[in-house]
N, C-alpha and C positions, 0 to 999 in steps of 0.2 A: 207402582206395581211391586209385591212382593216377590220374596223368591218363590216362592212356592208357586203362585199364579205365575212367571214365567218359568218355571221347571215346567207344569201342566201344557201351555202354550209350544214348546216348543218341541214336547212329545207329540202334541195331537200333528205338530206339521210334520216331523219324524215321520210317524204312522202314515200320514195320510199319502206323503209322497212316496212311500215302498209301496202304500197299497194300489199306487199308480204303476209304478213298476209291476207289480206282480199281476194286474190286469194285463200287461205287454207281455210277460216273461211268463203268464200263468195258462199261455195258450198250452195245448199236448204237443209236446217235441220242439216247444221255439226254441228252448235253450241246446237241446241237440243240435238244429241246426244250426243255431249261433255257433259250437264249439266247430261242427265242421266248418264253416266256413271261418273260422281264428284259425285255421291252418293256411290258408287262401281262396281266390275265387272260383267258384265250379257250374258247370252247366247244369240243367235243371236235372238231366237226367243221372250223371255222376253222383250228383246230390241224394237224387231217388234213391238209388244203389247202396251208396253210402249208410242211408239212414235205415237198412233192411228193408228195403225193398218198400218204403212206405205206400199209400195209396194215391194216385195221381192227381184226386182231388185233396185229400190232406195235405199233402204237401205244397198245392197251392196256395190255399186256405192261410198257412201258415208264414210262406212266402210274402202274399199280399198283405195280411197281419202286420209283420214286421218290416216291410216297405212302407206300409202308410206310416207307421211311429218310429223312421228314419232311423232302423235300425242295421238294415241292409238298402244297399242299392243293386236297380237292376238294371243291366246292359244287353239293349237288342245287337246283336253283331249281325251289320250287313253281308251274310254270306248265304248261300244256296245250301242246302233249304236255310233259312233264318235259323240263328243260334240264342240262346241268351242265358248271362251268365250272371251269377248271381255274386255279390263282394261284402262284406262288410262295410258300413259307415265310418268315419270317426266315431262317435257315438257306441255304436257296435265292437270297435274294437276295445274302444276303452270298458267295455264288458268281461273283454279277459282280463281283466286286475280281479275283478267279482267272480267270474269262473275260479279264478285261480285260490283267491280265499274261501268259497265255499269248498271246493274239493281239499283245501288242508281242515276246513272244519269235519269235515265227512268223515277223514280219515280219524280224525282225532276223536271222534265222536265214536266209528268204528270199535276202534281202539278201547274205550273203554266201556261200550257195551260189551265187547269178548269178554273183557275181564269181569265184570260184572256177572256177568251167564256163570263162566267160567267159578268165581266166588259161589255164588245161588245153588251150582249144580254139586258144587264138592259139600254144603251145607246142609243141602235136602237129603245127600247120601250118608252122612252120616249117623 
């Protein structure tokens, strides 16, 4: 096998397994909820709250989403009325390393769109 045919090769497995992630990560608000819950574990309703007030079926939606792909676990607490509390996985947590490098990428990215604009906007005026 050359290099070339395995550079190709190991792009397309590159590709193909982010694009599994981002089936998981590309629901609306998973990654919200993930961040809330990398602070710790919370009841469904905290959660609601947390995320503005989401809708009680979205929030399900999303819940169950990232429970079937062991991203979160859920905990029925035997108490009156029944509670249940939602935690991160291993898996899940090891997602704040990714949280944490996209938000320095954002930032960084931020950054130099301003200054870009900033450039654009001093050139169009003069």
């Amino acid at each position: 096998m050359d290099h070339h045919t395995e550079h190709e090769e190991t792009y397309l497995e590159c590709t193909s397994t982010i694009g599994e992630v981002l089936q998981i990560l590309g629901v609306k608000r998973s990654i919200l909820v993930i961040g809330e819950l990398h602070a710790g574990p919370q009841r469904f309703h905290s959660l609601r709250r947390n995320l503005g007030n989401i809708s009680t079926q979205s929030l399900t939606v999303i819940l169950r989403h990232l429970e079937h792909n062991g991203i979160i676990d859920r905990q029925v607490q035997p108490t009156v009325p029944v509670t249940v509390e939602y935690s991160l996985t291993e898996q899940g947590r090891q997602f704040g390393h990714v949280l944490d490098e996209m938000h320095k990428w954002g930032q960084s990215w931020k950054r130099q769109r301003l200054s870009t604009n900033k450039d654009n906007s001093l050139s169009i005026g003069e």
